[in-house]
Structure formats: structure tokens, C-alpha cells
C-alpha positions as CSV (number, residue, x, y, z in Angstrom):
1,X,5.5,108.9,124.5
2,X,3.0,111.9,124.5
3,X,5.2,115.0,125.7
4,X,3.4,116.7,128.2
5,X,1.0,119.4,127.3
6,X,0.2,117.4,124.1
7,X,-3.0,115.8,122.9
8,X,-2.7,112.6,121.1
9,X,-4.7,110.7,118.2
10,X,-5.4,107.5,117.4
11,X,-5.9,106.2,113.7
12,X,-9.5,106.3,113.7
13,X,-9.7,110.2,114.8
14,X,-6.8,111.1,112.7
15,X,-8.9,109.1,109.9
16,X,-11.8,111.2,110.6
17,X,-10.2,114.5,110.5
18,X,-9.0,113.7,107.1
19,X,-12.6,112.7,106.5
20,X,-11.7,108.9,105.3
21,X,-12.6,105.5,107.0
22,X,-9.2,104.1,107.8
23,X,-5.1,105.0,106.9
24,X,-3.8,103.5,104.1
25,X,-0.1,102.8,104.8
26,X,0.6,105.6,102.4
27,X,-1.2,107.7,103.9
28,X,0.2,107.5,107.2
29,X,3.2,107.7,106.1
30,X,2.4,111.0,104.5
31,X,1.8,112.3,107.9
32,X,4.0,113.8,110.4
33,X,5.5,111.2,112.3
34,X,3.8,109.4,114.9
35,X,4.8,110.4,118.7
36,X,3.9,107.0,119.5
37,X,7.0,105.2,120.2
38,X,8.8,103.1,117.6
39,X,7.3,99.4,117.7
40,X,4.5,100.0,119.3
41,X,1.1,98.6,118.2
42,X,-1.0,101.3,117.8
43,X,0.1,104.5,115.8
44,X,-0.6,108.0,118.1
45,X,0.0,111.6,116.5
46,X,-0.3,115.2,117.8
47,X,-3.2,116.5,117.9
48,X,-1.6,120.3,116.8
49,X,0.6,118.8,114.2
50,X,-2.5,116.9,112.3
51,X,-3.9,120.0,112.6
52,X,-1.6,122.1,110.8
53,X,-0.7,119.2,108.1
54,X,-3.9,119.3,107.0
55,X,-4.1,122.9,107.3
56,X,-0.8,123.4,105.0
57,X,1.3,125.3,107.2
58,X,4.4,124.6,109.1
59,X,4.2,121.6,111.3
60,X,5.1,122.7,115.2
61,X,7.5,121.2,117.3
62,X,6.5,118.8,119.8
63,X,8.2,121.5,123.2
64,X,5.5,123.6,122.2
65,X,7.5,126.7,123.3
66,X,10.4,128.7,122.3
67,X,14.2,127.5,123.7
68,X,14.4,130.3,126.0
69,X,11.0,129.4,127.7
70,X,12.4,125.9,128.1
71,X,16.0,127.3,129.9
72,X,14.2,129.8,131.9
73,X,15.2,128.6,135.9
74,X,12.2,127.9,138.1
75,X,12.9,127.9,141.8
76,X,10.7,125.1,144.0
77,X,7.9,127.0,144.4
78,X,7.4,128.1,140.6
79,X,8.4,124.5,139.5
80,X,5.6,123.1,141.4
81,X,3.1,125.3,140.1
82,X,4.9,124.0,136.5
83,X,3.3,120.4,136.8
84,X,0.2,119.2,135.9
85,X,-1.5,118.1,138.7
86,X,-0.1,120.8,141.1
87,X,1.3,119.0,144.0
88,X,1.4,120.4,147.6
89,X,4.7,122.2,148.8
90,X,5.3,119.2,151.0
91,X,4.6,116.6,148.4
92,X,7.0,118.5,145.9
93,X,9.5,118.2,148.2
94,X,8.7,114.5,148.9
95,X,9.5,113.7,145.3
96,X,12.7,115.6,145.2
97,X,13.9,113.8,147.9
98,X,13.1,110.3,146.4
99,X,14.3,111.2,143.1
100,X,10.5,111.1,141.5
101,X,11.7,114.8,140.3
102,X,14.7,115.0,138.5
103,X,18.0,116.6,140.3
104,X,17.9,120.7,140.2
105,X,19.8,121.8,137.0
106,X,21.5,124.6,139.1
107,X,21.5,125.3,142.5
108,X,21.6,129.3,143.6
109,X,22.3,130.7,147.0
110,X,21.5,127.5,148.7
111,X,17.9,127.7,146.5
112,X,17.5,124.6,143.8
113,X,16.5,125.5,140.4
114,X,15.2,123.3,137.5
115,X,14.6,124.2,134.0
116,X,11.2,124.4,132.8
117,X,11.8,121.8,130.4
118,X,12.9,119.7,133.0
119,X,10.2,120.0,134.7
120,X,7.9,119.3,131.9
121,X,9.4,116.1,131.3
122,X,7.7,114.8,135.0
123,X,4.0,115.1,132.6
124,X,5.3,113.2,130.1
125,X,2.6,110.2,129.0
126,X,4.7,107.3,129.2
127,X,2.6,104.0,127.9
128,X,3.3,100.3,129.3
129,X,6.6,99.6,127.9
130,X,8.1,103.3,128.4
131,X,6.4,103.0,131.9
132,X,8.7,100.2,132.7
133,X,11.7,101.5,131.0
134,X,11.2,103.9,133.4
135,X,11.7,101.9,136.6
136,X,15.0,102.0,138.7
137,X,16.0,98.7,138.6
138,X,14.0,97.3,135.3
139,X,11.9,94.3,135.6
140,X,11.1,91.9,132.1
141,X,7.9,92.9,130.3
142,X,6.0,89.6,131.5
143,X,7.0,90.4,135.4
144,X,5.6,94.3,134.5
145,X,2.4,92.9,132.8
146,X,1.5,91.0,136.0
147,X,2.0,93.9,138.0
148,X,-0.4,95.8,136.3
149,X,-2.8,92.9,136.1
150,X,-3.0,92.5,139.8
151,X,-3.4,96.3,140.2
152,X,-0.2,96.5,142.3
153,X,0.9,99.2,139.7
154,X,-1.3,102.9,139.8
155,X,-4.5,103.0,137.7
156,X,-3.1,104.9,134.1
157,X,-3.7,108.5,134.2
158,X,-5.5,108.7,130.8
159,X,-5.9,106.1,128.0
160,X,-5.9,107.5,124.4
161,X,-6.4,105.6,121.5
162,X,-7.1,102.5,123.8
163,X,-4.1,102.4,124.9
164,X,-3.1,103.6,128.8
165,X,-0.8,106.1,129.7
166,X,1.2,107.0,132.9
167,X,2.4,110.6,133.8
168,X,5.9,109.9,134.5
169,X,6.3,111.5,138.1
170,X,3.5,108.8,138.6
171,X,5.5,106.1,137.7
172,X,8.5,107.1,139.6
173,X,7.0,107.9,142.5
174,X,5.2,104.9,142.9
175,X,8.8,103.2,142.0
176,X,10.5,105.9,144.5
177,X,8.4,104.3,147.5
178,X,7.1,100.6,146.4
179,X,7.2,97.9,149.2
180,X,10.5,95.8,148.0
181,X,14.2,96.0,148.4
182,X,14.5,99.7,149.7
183,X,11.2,100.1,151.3
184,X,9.9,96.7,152.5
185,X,12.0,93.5,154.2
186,X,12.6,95.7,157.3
187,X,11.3,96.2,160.8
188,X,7.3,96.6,161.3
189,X,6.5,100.5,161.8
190,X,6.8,102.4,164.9
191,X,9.0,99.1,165.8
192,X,12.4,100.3,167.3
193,X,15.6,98.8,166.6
194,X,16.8,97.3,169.8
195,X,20.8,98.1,168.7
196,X,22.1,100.7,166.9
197,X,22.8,99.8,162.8
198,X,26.6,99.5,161.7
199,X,27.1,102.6,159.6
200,X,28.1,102.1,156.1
201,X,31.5,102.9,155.6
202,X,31.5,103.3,151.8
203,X,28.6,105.3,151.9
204,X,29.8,107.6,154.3
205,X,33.0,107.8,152.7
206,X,30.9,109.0,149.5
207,X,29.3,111.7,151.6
208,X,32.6,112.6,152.7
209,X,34.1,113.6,149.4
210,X,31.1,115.0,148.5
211,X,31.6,117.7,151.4
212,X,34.4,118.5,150.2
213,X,33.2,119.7,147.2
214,X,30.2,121.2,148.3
215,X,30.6,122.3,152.4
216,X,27.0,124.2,152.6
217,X,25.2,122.0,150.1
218,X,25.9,124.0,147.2
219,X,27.1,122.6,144.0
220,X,26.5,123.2,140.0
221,X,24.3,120.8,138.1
222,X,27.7,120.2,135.7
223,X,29.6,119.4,138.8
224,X,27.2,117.4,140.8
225,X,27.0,115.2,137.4
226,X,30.5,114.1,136.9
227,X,30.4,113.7,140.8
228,X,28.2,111.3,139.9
229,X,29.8,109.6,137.7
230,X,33.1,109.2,139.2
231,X,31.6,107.4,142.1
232,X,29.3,105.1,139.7
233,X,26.0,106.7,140.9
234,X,22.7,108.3,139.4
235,X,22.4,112.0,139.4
236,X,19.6,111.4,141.4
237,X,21.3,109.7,144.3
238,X,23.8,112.0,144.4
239,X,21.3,114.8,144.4
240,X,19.8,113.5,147.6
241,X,23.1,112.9,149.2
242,X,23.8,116.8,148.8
243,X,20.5,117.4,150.2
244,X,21.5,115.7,153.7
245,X,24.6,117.7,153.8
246,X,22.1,121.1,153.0
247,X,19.9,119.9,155.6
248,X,22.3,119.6,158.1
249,X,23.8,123.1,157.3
250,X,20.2,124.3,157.7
């Protein structure tokens, strides 16, 4: 993974920067440590941290700010402005409510707030594998390969060192609203349902205790958690379930 913010190298630039024709094994493993992840083919470094290794002085870390920078709340509007590719209002809002953004890490006066750091993670470079890792219900590495293949996966963001990388909000948005088991199989658009559908008990039920904990849609990150684990559920679906009851206070 290449954190977001970061620049990564591949052997041959990190080679040249050292001003040799190829890494030895020794030599690479004289290095910082690659950010590429463990097993994969081709070795990637940080740009910043090559830098400084050669230069002698004291390798940075890979947050590339301070710990209080990465706490620091952000509310929607200053979260958006946070990712790369600065998304509309509307489309930040989009991806909170299919999960593509991770739940708020504190919610104040109503208002959602997510840690910088959080946030960050969204512009993470994820590359094939830690693309699929990524996906809500995981497919095998041969069903993910074909996907990209027949381009029913989004084009990679940037490719560095050969090798292509996704933004991570990219991957889970695409997952978020993907023709298949939550999006696909159902009635044609703009095709009403001729009876009404049989509401899900268990899932209202959920919703239900839920209220209880939260009546106007406001609950702390910590709480909205071990909600979520109680009921067997991602933080992200339990996130969007305090978002209906918000909405319907609103």
C-alpha cells in the first residue's frame, strides 16, 4: 500500500538515486523497508524516506504529520476538502451513505466528524490484491483477475513501478454500488412494485434498539461500535442505519 500523500519507487528509480544499475539483495535490505506490501512481486519504497537514507538523516514516518494533525475532527464540509480528488458536497455525502467513507469518529450536535487520519486513509493506493481485500464480500484472486480483465472493475488511478494502483474510496465505491446481490436482480428502473414489500422484521427490530440508544441520531463513535458488534454488523452498516433515524428527525 502507498499511504496517501506518498510517492512511491520502484527498484530501478531507487537504483538510480543511489547511482547503481540494479539492488543487490543486500542492498535493499539496507534500505528502509519497502511500503509495498509483504509478498508482493515488485519491491516499492517512499519516495521521502530514500530521500533522507541516502541523505543520513532521520527516516520520516510514513503519516507524514504530527499525531495531533491526524486527531484533529473535521466536520463534512472540511473532510471533503481533505481528499484528493475533492468530491462534490452531494457526492461526499453519497459515499457516506454507502459506506465508501468510513463511519464518522464522533458525531457533535447532530454534525458527523471524522479524523483527519481517517479520512486520509480513503487516498490510500491500494494495488490488485489489497484492492480485493478490500471488497465487502471478498471474491478469490482468479474471480478478481477476470474482473479486471474484462474492464468491469475501474481503470487504476495511477501505476507506479508497473504496477497499478487504486485509491481506496475508488474501490469501495465501485463495490458500494456494483450491479450484483444488493444492487442488481431487482425490478427494471422507474418500474413500480405492483404490492407493497413485507418489511423485515429483524432489521426493523435492529433499528429499533438502535433508537433507543440514539433518539435524534446522535451517538459516539465508541458506542456506535460495540453497537455494532453486539448485533454482528459492520460499523459501516450501523453508521447508515443511524443516518435513517437522523434523517427522519431532520
Amino acid at each position: 500500500m502507498i499511504p496517501a500523500g506518498r510517492t512511491g519507487l520502484g527498484t530501478t528509480e531507487v537504483a538510480a538515486l543511489i547511482n547503481r544499475k540494479a539492488l543487490s539483495r543486500t542492498v535493499r535490505e539496507s534500505l528502509p523497508a519497502p511500503i509495498s506490501r509483504e509478498g508482493a512481486r515488485t519491491f516499492i519504497w517512499d519516495a521521502e524516506q530514500i530521500n533522507a537514507h541516502i541523505a543520513g538523516t532521520d527516516i520520516p514516518e510514513l503519516s507524514g504529520s504530527t499525531p495531533a494533525a491526524d486527531d484533529e475532527l473535521l466536520n463534512p464540509d472540511q473532510a471533503r476538502l481533505e481528499l484528493q480528488d475533492t468530491p462534490t458536497p452531494e457526492t461526499f455525502d453519497a459515499h457516506v451513505r454507502d459506506g465508501s467513507i468510513p463511519a464518522p469518529d464522533k458525531v457533535v450536535d447532530g454534525i458527523p466528524h471524522w479524523k483527519r487520519a481517517t479520512i486520509r486513509t480513503c487516498d490510500d493506493l491500494l494495488d490488485r490484491e489489497e484492492a480485493r481485500l478490500e471488497l465487502r464480500n471478498q471474491i478469490t484472486a482468479g474471480a478478481w483477475g477476470s474482473y479486471i480483465h474484462e474492464g468491469r472493475v475501474p481503470d487504476p488511478d495511477v501505476t507506479v513501478a508497473g504496477v497499478p494502483h487504486w485509491r481506496r474510496l475508488t474501490i469501495r465505491s465501485w463495490d458500494a454500488n456494483r450491479p450484483g446481490e444488493r444492487a442488481g436482480g431487482g425490478r427494471p428502473k422507474g418500474v413500480k412494485e405492483t404490492k407493497p414489500r413485507t418489511p423485515n422484521a429483524s432489521k426493523a427490530a435492529r433499528r429499533a434498539r438502535l433508537q433507543e440508544l440514539a433518539p435524534e441520531g446522535d451517538l459516539p463513535a465508541a458506542d456506535l461500535a460495540r453497537f455494532a458488534e453486539a448485533e454482528g454488523i459492520s460499523e459501516r452498516t450501523a453508521y447508515r442505519l443511524l443516518q435513517t433515524i437522523r434523517d427522519a428527525d431532520a
